[in-house]
C-alpha positions in Angstrom: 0.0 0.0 0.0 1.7 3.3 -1.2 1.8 6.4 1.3 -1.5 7.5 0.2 -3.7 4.8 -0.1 -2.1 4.1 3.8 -3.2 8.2 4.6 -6.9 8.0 3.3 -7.4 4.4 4.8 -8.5 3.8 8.3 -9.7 0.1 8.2 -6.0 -1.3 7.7 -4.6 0.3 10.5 -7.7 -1.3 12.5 -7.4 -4.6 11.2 -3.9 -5.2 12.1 -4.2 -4.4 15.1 -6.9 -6.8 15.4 -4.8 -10.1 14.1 -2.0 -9.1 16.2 -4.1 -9.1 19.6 -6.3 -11.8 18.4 -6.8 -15.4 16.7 -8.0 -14.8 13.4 -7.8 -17.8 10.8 -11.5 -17.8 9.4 -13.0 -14.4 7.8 -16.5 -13.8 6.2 -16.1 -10.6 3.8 -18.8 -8.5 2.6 -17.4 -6.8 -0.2 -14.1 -7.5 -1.9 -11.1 -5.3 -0.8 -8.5 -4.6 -2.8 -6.0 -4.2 0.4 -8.4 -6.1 2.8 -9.0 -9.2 1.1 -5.2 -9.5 0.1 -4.2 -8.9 4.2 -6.7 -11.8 5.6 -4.8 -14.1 2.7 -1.6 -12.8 4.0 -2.4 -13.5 7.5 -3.0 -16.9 6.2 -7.2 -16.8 6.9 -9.2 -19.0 5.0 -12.0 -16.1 3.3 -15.2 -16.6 2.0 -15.4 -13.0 0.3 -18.9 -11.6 -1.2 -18.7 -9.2 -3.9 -22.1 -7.4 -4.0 -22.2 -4.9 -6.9 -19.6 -4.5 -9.5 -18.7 -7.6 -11.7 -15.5 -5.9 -13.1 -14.0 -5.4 -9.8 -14.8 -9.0 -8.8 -12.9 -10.2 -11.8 -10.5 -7.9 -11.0 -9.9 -9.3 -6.9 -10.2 -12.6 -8.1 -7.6 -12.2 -11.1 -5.3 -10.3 -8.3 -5.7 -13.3 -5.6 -5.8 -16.1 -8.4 -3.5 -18.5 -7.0 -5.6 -18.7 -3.9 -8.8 -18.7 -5.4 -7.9 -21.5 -7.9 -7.5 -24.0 -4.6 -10.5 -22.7 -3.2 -9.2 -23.5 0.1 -7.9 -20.5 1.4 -10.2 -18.4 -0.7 -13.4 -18.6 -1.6 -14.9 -15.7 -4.0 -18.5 -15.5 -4.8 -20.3 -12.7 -6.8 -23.9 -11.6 -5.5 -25.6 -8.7 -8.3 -28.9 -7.4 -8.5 -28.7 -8.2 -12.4 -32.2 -7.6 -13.2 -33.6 -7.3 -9.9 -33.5 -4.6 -8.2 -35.3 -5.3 -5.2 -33.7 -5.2 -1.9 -34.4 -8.4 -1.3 -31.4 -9.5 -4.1 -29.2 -7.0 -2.1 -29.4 -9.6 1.3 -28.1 -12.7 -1.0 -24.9 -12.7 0.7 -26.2 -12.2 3.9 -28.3 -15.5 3.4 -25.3 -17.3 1.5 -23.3 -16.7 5.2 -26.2 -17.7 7.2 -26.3 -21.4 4.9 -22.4 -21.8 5.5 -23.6 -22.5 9.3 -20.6 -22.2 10.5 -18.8 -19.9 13.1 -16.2 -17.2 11.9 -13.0 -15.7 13.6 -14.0 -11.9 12.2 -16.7 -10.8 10.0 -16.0 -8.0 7.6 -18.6 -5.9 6.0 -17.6 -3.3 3.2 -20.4 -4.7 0.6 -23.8 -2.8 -1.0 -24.5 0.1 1.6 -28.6 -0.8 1.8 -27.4 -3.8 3.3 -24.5 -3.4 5.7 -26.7 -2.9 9.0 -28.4 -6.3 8.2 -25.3 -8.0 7.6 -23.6 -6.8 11.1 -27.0 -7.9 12.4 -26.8 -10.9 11.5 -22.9 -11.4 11.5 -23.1 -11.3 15.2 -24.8 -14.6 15.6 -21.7 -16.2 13.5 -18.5 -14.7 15.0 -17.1 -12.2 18.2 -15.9 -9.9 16.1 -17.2 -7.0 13.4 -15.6 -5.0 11.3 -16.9 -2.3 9.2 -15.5 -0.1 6.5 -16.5 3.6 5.7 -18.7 3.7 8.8 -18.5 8.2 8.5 -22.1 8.2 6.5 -24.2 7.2 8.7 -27.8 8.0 7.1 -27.0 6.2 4.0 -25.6 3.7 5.3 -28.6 2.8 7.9 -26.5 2.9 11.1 -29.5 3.3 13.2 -31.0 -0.3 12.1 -28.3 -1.7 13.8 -28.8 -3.5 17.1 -25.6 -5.2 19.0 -26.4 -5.6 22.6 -24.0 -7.0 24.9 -21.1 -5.9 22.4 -18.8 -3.2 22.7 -18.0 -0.3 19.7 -15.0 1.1 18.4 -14.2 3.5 15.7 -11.3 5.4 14.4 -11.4 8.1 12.0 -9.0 7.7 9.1 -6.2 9.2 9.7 -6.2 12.2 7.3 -9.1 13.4 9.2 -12.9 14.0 9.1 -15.8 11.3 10.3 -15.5 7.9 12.1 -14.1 5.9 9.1 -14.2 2.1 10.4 -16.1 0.6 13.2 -15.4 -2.5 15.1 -17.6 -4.4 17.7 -16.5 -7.1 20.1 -18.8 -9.3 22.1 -18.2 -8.9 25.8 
């Protein structure tokens, strides 16, 4: 990451701190990251990571990670578009896709289609102790106020060039 995608970014910062205080080997990802997806590989994390609205930029992630996501066993990509539905229902596909994996994750990360973020951190908390969001500063938009984690604690940071809570993190206590 070059000096200014590392000034405009707060999420990274956040996350390492994370893996460095905590066990994290499984990661759910809303919303392919061009840094974030490549750290939880890094880190050596087996991802399942959702795209949820642009088809070039999933080609492009999984052309960029294609040695992992050719084993499909440390990566896991899958694309989730509204194509020709644009109902909000098509936007929770990921959400459900999650939900059927039944399965308990190390750190949920949610960066995918803004009408659906609150529902995923909704629902990510029955599958994991730990949330991360991304871009957390707009909070109207974004549907902040749909979002219900009691008995969890709530971090943000502001990236570091300034302005508005930029990621958001919540721990279960």
């Amino acid at each position: 990451m070059n000096g200014f995608e590392r000034a405009v970014s707060s999420h990274m910062d956040t996350l390492e701190k994370l893996f460095s205080s905590n066990k994290i080997k499984t990661v759910f990802e809303f919303g392919c990251g061009r840094h974030s997806t490549k750290f939880f590989l890094e880190q050596g994390c087996h991802v399942w990571a959702c795209e949820q609205q642009n088809q070039d930029w999933y080609n492009r992630i999984k052309q960029q990670h294609v040695n992992w996501a050719a084993k499909e066993e440390d990566l896991i990509l899958k694309l989730f578009l509204e194509k020709d539905d644009p109902s909000i229902a098509a936007k929770f596909e990921a959400i459900n896709y999650m939900v059927s994996l039944n399965r308990r994750f190390d750190m949920v990360f949610v960066d995918g289609h803004k009408d659906s973020r609150w529902c995923a951190i909704n629902e990510a908390a029955n599958y994991t102790n730990i949330i991360v969001t991304h871009d957390t500063e707009d909070k109207e938009n974004y549907h902040w106020d749909r979002i219900s984690l009691n008995g969890w604690n709530e971090y943000s940071v502001q990236r570091p060039s300034g302005g508005g809570p930029q990621t958001t993190w919540w721990t279960k206590i």
